[in-house]
HTML snippet that shows the backbone in 3Dmol.js (N, CA, C, O; Angstrom):
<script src="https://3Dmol.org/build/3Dmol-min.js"></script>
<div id="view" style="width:600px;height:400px;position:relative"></div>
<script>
const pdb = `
ATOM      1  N   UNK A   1      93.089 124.215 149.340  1.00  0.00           N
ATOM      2  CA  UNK A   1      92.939 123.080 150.245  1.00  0.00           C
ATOM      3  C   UNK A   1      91.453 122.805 150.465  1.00  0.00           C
ATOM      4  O   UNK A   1      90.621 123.710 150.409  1.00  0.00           O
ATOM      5  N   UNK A   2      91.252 121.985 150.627  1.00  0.00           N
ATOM      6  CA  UNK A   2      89.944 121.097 150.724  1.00  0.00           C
ATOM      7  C   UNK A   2      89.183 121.429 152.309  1.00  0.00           C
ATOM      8  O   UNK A   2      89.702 121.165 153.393  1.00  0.00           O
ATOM      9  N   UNK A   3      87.993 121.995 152.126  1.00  0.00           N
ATOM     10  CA  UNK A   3      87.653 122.335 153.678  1.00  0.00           C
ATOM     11  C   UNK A   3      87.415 120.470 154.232  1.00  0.00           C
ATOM     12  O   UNK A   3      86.988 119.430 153.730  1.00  0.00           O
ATOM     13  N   UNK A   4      87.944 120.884 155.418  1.00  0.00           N
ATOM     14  CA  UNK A   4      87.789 119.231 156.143  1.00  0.00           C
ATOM     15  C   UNK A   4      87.085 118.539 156.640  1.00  0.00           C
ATOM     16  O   UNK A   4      87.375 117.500 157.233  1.00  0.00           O
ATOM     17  N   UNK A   5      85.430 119.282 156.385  1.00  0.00           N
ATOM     18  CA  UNK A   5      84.434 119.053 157.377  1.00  0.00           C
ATOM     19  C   UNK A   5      84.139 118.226 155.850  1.00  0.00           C
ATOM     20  O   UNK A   5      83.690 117.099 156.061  1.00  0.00           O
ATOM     21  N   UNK A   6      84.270 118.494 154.640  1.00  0.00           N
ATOM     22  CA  UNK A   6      83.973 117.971 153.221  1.00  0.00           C
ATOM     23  C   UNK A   6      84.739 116.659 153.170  1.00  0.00           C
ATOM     24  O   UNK A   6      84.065 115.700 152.794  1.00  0.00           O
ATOM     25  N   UNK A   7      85.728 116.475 153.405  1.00  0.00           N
ATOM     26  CA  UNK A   7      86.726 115.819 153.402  1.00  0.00           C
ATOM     27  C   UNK A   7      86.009 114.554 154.397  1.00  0.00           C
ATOM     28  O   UNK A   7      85.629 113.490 153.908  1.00  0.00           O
ATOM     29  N   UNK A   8      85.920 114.840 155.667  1.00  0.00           N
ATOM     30  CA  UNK A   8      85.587 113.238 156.524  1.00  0.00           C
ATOM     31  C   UNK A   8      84.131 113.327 156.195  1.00  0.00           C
ATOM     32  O   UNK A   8      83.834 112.299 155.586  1.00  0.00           O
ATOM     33  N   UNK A   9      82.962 114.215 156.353  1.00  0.00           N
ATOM     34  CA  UNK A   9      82.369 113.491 155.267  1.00  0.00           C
ATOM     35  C   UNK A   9      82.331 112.775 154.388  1.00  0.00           C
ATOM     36  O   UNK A   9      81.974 111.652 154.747  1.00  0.00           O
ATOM     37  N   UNK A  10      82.563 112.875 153.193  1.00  0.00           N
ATOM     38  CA  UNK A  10      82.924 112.242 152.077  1.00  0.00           C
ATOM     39  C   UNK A  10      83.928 110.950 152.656  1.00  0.00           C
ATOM     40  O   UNK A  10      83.089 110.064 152.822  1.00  0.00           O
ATOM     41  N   UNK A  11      84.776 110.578 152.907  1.00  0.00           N
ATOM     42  CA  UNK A  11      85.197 109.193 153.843  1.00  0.00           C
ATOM     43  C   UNK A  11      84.575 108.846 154.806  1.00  0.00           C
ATOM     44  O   UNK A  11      85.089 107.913 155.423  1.00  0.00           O
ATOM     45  N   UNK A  12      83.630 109.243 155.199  1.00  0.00           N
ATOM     46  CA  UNK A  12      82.708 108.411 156.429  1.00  0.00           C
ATOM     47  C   UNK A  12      81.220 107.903 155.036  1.00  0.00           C
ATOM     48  O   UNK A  12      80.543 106.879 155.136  1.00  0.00           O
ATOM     49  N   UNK A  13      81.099 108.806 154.050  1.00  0.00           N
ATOM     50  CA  UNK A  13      80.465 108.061 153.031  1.00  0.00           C
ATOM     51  C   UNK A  13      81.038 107.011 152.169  1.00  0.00           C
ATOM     52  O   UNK A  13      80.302 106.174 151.647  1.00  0.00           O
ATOM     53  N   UNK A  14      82.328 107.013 151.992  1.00  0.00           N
ATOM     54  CA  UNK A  14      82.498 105.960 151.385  1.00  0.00           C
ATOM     55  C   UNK A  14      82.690 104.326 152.497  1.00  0.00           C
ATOM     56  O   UNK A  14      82.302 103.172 152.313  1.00  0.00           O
ATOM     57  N   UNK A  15      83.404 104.932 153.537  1.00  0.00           N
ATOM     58  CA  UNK A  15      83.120 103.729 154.514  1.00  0.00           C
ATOM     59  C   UNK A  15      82.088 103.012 154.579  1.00  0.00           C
ATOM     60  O   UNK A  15      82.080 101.822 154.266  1.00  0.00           O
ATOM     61  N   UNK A  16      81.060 103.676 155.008  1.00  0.00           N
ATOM     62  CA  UNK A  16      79.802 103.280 155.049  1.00  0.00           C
ATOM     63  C   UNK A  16      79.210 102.373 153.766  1.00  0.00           C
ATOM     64  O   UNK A  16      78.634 101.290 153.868  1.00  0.00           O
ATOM     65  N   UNK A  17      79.519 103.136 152.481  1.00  0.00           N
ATOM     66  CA  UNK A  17      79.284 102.432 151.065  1.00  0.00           C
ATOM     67  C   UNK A  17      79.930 100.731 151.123  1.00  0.00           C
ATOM     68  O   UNK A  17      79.427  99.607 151.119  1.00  0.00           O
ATOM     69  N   UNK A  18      81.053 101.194 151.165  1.00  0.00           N
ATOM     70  CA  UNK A  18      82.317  99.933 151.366  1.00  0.00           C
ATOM     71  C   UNK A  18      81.719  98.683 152.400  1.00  0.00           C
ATOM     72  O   UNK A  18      81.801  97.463 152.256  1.00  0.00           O
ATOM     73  N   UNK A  19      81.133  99.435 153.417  1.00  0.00           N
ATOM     74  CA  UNK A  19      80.777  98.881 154.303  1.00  0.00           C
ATOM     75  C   UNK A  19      79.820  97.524 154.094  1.00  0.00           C
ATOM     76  O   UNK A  19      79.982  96.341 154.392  1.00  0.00           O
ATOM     77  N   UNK A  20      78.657  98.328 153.383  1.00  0.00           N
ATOM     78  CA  UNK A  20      77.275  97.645 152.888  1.00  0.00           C
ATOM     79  C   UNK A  20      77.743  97.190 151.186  1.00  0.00           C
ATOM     80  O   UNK A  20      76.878  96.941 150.346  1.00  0.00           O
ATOM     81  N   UNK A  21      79.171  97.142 150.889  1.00  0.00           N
ATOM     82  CA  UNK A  21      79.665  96.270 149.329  1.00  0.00           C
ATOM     83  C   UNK A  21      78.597  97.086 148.585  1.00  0.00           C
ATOM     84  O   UNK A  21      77.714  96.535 147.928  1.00  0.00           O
ATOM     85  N   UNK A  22      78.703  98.378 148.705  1.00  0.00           N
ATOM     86  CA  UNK A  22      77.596  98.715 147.419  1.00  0.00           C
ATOM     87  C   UNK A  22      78.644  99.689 146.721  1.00  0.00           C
ATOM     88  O   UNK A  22      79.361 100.495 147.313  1.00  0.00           O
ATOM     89  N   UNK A  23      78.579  99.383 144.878  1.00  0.00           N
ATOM     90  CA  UNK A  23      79.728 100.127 144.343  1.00  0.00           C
ATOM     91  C   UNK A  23      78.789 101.964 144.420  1.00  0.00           C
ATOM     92  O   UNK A  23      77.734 102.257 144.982  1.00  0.00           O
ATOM     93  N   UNK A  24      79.677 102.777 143.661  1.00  0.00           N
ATOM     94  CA  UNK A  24      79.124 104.056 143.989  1.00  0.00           C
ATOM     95  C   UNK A  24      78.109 104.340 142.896  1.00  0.00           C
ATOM     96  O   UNK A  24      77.158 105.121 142.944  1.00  0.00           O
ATOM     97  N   UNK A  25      78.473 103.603 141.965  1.00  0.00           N
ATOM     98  CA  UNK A  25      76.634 103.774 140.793  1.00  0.00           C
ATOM     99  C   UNK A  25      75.490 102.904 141.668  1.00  0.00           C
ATOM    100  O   UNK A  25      74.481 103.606 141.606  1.00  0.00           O
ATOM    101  N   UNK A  26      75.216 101.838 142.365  1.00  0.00           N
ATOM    102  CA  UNK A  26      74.748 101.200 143.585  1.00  0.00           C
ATOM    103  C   UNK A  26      73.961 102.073 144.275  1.00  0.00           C
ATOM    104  O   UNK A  26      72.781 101.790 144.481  1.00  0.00           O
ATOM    105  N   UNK A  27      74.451 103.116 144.672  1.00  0.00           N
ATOM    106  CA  UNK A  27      74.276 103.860 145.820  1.00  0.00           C
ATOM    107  C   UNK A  27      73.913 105.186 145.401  1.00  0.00           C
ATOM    108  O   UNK A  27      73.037 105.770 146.040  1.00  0.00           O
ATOM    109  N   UNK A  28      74.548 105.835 144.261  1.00  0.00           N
ATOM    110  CA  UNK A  28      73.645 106.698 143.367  1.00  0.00           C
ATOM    111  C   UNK A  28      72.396 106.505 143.022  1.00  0.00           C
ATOM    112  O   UNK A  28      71.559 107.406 143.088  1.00  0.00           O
ATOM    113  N   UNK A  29      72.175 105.491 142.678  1.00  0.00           N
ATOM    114  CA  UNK A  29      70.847 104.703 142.330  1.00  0.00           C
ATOM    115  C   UNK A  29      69.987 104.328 143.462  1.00  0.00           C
ATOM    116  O   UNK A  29      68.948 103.828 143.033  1.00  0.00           O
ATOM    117  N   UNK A  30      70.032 104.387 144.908  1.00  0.00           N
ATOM    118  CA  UNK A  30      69.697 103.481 145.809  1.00  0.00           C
ATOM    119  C   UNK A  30      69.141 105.641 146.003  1.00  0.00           C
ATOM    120  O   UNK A  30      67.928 105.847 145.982  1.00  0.00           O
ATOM    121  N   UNK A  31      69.837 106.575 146.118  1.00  0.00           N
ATOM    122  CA  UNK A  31      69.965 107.945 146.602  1.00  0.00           C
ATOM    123  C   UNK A  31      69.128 108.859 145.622  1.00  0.00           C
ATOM    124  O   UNK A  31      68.723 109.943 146.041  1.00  0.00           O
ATOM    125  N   UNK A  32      68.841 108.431 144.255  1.00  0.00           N
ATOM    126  CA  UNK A  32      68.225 108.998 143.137  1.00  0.00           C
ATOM    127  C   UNK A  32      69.409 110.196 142.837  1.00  0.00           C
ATOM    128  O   UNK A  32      68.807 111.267 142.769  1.00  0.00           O
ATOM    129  N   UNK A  33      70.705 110.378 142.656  1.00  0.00           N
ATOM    130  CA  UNK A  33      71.507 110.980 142.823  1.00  0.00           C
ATOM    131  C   UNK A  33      71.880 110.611 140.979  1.00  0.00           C
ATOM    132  O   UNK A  33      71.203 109.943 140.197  1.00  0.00           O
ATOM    133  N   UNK A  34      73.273 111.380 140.722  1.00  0.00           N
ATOM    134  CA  UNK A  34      73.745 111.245 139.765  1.00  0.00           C
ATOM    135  C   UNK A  34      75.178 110.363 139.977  1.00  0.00           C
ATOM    136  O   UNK A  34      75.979 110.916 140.731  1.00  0.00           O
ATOM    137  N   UNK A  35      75.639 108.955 139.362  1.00  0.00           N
ATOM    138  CA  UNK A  35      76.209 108.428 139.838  1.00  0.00           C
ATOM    139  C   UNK A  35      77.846 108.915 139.707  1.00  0.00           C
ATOM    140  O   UNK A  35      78.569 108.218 140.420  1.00  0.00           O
ATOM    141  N   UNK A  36      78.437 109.773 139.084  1.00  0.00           N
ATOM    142  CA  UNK A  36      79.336 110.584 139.535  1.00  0.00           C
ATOM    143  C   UNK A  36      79.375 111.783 140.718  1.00  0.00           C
ATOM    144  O   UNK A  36      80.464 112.310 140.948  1.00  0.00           O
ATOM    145  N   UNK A  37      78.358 112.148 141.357  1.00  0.00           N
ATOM    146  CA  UNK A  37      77.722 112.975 142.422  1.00  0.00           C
ATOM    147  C   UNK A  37      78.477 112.357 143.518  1.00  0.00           C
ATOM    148  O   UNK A  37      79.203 113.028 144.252  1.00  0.00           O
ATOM    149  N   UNK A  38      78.271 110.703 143.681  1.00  0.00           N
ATOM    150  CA  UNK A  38      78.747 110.296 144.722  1.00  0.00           C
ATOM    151  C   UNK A  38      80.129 110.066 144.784  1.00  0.00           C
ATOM    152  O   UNK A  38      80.587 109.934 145.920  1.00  0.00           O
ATOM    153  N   UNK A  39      81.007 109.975 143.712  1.00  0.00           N
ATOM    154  CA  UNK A  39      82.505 110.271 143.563  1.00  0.00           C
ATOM    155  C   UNK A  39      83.222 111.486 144.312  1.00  0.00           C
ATOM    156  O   UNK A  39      84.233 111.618 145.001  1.00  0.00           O
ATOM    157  N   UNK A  40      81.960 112.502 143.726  1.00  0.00           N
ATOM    158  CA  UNK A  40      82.694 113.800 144.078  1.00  0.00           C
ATOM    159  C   UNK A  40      82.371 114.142 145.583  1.00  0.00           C
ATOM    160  O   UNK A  40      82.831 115.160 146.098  1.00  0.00           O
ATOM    161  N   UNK A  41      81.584 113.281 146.256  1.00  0.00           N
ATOM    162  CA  UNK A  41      81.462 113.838 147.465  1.00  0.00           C
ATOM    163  C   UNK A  41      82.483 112.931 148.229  1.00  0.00           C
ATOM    164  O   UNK A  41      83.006 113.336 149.268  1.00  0.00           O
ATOM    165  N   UNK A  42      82.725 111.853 147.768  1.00  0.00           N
ATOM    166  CA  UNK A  42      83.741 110.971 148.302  1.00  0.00           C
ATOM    167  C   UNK A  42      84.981 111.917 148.275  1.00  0.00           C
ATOM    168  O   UNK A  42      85.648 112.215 149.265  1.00  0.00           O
ATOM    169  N   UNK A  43      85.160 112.278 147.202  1.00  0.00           N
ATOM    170  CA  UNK A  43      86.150 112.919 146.801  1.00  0.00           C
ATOM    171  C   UNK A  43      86.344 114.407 147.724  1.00  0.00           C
ATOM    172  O   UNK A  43      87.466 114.880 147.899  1.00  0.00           O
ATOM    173  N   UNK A  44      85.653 114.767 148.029  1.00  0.00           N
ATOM    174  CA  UNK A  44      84.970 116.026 149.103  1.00  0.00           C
ATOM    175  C   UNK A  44      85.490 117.206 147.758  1.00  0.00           C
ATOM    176  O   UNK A  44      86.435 117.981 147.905  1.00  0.00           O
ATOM    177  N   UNK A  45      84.737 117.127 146.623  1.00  0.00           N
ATOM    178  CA  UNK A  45      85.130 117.991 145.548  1.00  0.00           C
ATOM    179  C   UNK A  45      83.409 119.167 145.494  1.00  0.00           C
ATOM    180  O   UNK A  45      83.400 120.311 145.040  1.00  0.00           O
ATOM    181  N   UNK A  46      82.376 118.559 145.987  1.00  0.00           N
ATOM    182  CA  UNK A  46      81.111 118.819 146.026  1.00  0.00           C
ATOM    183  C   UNK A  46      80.808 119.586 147.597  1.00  0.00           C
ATOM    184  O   UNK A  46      81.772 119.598 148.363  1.00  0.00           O
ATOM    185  N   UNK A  47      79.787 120.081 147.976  1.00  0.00           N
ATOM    186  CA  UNK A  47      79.558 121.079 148.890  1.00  0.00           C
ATOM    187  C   UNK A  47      78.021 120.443 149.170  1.00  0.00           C
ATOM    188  O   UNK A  47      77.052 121.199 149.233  1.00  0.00           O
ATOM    189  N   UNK A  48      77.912 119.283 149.299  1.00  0.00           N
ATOM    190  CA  UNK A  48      76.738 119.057 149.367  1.00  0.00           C
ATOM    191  C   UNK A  48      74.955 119.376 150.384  1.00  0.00           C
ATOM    192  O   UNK A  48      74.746 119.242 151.590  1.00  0.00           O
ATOM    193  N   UNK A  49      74.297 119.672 149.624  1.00  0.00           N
ATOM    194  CA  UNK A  49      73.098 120.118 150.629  1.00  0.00           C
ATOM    195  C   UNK A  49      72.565 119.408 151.570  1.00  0.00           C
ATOM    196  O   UNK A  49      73.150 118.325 151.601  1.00  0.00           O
ATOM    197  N   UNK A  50      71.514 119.488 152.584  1.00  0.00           N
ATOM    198  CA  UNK A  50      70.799 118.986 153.357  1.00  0.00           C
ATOM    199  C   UNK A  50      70.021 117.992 152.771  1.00  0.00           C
ATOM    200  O   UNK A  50      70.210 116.845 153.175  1.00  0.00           O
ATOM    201  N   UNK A  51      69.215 118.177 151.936  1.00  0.00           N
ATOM    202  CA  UNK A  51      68.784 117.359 151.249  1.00  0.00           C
ATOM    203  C   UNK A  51      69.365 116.550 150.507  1.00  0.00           C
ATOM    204  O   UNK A  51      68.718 115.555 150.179  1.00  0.00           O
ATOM    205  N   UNK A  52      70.596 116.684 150.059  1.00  0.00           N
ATOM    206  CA  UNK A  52      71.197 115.429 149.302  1.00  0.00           C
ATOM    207  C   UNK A  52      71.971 114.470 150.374  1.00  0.00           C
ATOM    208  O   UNK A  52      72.206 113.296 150.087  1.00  0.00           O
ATOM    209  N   UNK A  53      72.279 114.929 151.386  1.00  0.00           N
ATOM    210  CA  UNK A  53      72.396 114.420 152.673  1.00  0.00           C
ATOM    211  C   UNK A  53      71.641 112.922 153.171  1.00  0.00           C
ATOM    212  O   UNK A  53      71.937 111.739 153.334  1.00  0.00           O
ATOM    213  N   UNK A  54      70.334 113.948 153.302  1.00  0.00           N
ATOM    214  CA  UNK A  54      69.544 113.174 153.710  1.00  0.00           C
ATOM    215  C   UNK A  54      69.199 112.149 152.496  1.00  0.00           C
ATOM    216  O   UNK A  54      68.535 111.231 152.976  1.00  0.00           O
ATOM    217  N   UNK A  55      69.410 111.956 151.058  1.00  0.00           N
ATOM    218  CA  UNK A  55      69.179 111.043 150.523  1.00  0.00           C
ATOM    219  C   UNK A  55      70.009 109.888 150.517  1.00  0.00           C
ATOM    220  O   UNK A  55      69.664 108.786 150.089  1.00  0.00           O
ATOM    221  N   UNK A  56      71.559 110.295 151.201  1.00  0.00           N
ATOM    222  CA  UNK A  56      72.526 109.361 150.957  1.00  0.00           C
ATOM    223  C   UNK A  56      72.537 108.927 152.518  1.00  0.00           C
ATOM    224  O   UNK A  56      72.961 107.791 152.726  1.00  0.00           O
ATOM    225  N   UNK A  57      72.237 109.481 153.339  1.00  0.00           N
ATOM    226  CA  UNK A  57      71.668 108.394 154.658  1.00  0.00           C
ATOM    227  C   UNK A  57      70.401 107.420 154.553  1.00  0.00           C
ATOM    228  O   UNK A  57      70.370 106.448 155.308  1.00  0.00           O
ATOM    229  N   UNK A  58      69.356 107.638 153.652  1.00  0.00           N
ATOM    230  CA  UNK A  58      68.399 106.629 154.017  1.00  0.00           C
ATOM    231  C   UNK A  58      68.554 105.451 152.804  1.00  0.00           C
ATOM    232  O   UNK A  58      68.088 104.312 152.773  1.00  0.00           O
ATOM    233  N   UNK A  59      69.510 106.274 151.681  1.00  0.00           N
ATOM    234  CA  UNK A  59      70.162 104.901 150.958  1.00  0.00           C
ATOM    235  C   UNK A  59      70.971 104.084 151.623  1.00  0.00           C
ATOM    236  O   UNK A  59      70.705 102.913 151.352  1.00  0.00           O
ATOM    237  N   UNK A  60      72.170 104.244 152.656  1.00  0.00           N
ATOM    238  CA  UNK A  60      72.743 103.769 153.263  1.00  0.00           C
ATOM    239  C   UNK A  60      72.430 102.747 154.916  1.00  0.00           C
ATOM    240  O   UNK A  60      73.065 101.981 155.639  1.00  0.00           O
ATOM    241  N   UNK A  61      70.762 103.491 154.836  1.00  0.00           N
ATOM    242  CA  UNK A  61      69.928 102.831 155.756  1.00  0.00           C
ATOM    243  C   UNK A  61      71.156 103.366 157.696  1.00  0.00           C
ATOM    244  O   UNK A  61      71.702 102.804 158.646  1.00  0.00           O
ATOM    245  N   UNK A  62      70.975 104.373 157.289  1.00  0.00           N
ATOM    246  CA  UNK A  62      71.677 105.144 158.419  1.00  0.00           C
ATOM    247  C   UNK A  62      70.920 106.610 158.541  1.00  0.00           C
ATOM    248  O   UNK A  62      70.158 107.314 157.878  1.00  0.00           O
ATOM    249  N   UNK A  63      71.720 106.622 160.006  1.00  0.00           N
ATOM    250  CA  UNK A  63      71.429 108.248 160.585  1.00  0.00           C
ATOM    251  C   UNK A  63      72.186 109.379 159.899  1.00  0.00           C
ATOM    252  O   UNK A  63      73.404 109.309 159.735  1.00  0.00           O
ATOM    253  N   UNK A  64      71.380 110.534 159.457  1.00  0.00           N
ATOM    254  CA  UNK A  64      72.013 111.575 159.086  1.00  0.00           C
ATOM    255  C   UNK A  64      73.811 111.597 159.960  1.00  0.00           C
ATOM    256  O   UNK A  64      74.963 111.606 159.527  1.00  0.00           O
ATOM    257  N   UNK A  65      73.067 111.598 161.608  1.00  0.00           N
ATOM    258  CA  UNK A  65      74.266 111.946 162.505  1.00  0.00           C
ATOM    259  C   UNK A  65      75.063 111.196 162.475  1.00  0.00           C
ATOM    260  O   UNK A  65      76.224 111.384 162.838  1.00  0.00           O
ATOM    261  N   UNK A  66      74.569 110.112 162.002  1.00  0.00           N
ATOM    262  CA  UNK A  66      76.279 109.163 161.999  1.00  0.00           C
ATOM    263  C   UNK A  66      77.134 109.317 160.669  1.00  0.00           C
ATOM    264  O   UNK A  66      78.238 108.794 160.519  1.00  0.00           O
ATOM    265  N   UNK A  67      76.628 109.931 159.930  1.00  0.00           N
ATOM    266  CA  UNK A  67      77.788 110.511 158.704  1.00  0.00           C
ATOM    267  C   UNK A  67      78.598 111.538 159.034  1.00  0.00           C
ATOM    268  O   UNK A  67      79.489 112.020 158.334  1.00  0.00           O
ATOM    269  N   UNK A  68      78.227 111.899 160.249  1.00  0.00           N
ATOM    270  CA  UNK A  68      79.186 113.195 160.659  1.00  0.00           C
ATOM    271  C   UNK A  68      79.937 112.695 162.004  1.00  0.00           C
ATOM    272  O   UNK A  68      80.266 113.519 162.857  1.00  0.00           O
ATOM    273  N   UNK A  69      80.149 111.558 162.133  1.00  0.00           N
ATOM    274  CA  UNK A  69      80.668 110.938 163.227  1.00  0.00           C
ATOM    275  C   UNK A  69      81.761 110.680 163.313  1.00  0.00           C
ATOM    276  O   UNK A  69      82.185 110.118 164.323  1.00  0.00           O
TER     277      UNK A  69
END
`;
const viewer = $3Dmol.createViewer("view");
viewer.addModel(pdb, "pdb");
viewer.setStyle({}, {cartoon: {color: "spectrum"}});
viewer.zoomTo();
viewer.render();
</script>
């Protein structure tokens, strides 16, 4: 089973994506990320770091804390 803190992460990132109409290669690109990276965190398949964190909040032009909201 999928830990769940991975899980609404990853759906409070794609909301947010969805949000601002940006597809997930968009936003890979906007994050300097790999554009399947952001699948898998959608997907909550990834364990992602602080730092990759913080790249997919200031692509999204948001607060770290509001991805965990």
């Amino acid at each position: 089973m999928k830990k769940e803190i991975l899980k609404k992460f990853g759906d409070k990132v794609r909301e947010e994506r969805l949000r601002k109409k940006l597809s997930q290669e968009q936003l890979a690109d906007l994050a300097g990320v790999h554009r399947t990276y952001i699948g898998m965190i959608e997907r909550a398949e990834k364990n992602i770091t602080l730092e990759n964190i913080e790249k997919i909040a200031k692509a999204l032009n948001s607060n770290i804390k509001e991805l965990f909201k």
